[in-house]
N, C-alpha and C positions, 0 to 999 in steps of 0.2 A: 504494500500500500504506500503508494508515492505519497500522495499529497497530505501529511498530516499537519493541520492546522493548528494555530492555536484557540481558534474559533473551538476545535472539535475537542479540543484537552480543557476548554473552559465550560463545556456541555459536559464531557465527563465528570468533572469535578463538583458542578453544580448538583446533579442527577446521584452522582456516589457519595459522594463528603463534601455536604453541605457548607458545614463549616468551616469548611477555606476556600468554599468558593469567592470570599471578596481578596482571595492574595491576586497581585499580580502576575501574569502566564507572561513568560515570551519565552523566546527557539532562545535555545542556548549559544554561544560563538563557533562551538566546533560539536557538530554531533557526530556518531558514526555512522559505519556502514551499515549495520544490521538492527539497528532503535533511533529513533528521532528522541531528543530529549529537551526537555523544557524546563527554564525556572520556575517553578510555584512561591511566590512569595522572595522571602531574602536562607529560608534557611531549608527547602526542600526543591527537588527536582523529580518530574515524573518523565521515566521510559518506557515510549511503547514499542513494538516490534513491529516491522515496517514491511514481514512478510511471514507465513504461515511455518517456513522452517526457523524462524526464530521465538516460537511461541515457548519450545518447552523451555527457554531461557529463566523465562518469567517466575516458573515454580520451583525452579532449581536455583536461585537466585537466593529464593524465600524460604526455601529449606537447609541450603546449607552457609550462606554467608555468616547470619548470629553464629554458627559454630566455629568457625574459620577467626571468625575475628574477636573471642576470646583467645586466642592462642600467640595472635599475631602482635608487634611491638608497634606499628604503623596502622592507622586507619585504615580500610575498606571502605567499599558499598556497604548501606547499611539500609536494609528495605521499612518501612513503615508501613507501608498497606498494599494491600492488591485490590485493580480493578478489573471490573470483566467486561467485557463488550456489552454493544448497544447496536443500534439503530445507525449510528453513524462512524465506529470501529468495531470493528469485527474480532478482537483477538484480548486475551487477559493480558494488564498491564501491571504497573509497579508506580510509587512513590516512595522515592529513597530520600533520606537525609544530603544534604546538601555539603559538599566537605569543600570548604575554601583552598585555593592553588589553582595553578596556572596548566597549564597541558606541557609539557619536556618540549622545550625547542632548541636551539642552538646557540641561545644568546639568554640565555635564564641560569644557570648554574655559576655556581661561586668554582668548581672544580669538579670536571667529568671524571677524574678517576677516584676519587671520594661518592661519587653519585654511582659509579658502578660497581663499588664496595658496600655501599650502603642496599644496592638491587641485588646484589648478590645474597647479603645478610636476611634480608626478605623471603627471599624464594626459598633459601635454607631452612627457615622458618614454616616454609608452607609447606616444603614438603616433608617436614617433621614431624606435623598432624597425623593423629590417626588418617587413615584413609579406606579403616574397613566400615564397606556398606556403599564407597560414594558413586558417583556415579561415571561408570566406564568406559572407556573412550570407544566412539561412535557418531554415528549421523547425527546425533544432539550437540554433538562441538568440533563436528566436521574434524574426526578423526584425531582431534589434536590430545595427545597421548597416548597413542598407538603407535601400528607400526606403519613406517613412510612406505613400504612396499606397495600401500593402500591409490599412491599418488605416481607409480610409475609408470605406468602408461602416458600420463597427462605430460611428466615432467619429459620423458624419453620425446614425446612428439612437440613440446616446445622446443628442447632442445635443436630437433629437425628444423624444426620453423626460422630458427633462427639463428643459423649456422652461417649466415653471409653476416653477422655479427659480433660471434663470440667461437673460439675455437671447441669445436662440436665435440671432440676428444677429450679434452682437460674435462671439460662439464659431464660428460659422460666419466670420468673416472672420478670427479668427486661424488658424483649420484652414487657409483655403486659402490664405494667408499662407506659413504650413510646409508648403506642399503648392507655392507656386510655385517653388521653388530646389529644386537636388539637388547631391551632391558631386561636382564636375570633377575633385579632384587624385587624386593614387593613393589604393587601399584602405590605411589604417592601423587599428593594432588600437583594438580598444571592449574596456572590461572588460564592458559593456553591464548590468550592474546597480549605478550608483555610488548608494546606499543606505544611509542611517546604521547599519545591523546589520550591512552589510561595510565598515565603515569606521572600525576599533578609535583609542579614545586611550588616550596615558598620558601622566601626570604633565601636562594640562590641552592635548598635542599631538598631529595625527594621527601614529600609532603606526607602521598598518602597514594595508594592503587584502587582504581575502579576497576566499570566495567567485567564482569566474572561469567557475562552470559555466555561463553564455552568454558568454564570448569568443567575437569573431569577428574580421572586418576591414572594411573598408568606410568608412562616414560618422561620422567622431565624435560628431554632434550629439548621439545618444542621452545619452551619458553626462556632459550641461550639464544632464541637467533637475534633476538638484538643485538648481539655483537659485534655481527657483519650490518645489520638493518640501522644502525644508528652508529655505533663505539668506533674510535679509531685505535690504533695498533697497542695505542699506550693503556689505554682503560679495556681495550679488550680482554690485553692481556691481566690485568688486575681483574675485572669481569672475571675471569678463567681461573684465576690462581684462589679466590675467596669461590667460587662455586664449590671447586675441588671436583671437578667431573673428569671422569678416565678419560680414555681419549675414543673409546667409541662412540660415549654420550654429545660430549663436542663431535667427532664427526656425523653423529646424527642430527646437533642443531645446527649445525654448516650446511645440511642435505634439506635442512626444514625451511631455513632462509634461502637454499637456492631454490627450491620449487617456487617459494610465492613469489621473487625476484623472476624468474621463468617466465611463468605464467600472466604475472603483469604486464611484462613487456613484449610478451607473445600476441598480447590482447592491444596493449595502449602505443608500446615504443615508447616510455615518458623517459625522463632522463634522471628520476629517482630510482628506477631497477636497475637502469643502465650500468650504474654506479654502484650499484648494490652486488652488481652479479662481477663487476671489472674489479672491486674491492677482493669480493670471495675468491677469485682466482689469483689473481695479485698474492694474499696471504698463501695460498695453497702453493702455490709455487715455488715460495721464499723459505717455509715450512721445508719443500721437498732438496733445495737445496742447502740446507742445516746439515 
């Protein structure tokens, strides 16, 4: 559902919880792919799902975040109510608490390799959680903590596609690189989108993490490809040395970052994959000659 208004989140509100229907609604500055999100007021924000495979986000959101963020040192999503469709949305929604910070950009950080020490510390954290019972990687968070063999068809024919671009070889030996190891130890939790717009700062420090609507459990790797998706050489490698991942976990989040780097520019040509996939190979390289 493209066009969600905020006409249509001020009818929800009105019609479900009455009494905030006099906060102020507007579109937030950056929403995502998969929920349009709006400010309610100064101290909440409602997400709705903006297509029918993002629905089961919603109850998975609301079942296990309170748990997750008793554990964690750093704020979360933190849901407050659930709404259900109407006459004019079609799909259950969310009101979460509103956590003040900014989205990671390039020019907000007092120091990237302190900020990828501190996202390291995080993810440590999450996947330290119990994680018996939660919900297993699958079509509800598009595979992310599983296993990437799930994406190689997709990745093998971008690769094809875009071979007058990138040397079809190297990317074909990193693919099967993250394709030869899988994770032995128990499932632990993925927040499974670690992405600079769920990834608030303040005052120049990671603040707090949104966005959880693909949690699952399974294989951490996913949530390392910031690495290559954001980090340069200097914070990667601190990224890398505070995860403490072997080195087939790292070359499973190198295989995780190059499909969606693939894929995006199999579709767009933007000059953000471009960079993303010349980075990965660049590193892969330099790695081979050590």
């Amino acid at each position: 559902m493209k066009n969600i208004t905020s006409e249509i989140v001020k009818e929800l509100i009105k019609e479900q919880f009455p009494s905030w229907s006099d906060l102020e609604i507007k579109p937030v500055r950056v929403s995502g792919n998969d929920n349009r999100t709006f400010h309610l007021g100064n101290y909440m924000s409602v997400r709705l799902p903006n297509a029918e495979c993002y629905v089961p986000q919603v109850e998975k959101e609301h079942r296990w975040l309170p748990f997750l963020a008793k554990n964690l040192s750093l704020p979360i999503s933190k849901p407050l109510a659930k709404g259900k469709a109407n006459q004019s949305y079609p799909y259950p929604w969310t009101i979460n608490e509103w956590i003040d910070g900014d989205s990671l950009r390039n020019d907000n950080l007092n120091d990237v390799s302190q900020f990828a020490r501190d996202l390291a510390k995080f993810l440590t954290e999450l996947q330290s959680i119990n994680a018996e019972g939660g919900p297993k990687a699958g079509e509800h968070n598009f595979f992310r903590g599983g296993n990437l063999v799930v994406y190689d068809r997709e990745t093998k024919d971008s690769i094809e596609n875009t071979k007058d671009f990138f040397k079809d070889k190297l990317l074909l030996e990193i693919w099967q690189l993250a394709l030869s190891s899988s994770w032995s130890s128990d499932p632990v939790w993925v927040h499974g989108d670690i992405a600079p717009g769920n990834l608030l700062v303040k005052d120049g420090k990671l603040c707090a993490v949104i966005d959880f609507g693909i949690l699952g459990v399974g294989d951490p790797a996913c949530d390392a490809a910031i690495a290559w998706t954001y980090f340069d050489e200097q914070s990667r490698n601190e990224f890398k040395n505070a995860l403490n991942f072997d080195e087939g976990t790292w070359n499973r989040a190198r295989g995780w970052a190059l499909w969606k780097a693939l894929i995006t520019f199999n579709e767009n040509k933007d000059k953000v994959s471009y960079q993303i996939i010349m980075k990965i190979t660049g590193e892969f390289i330099k790695n081979k000659q050590k």
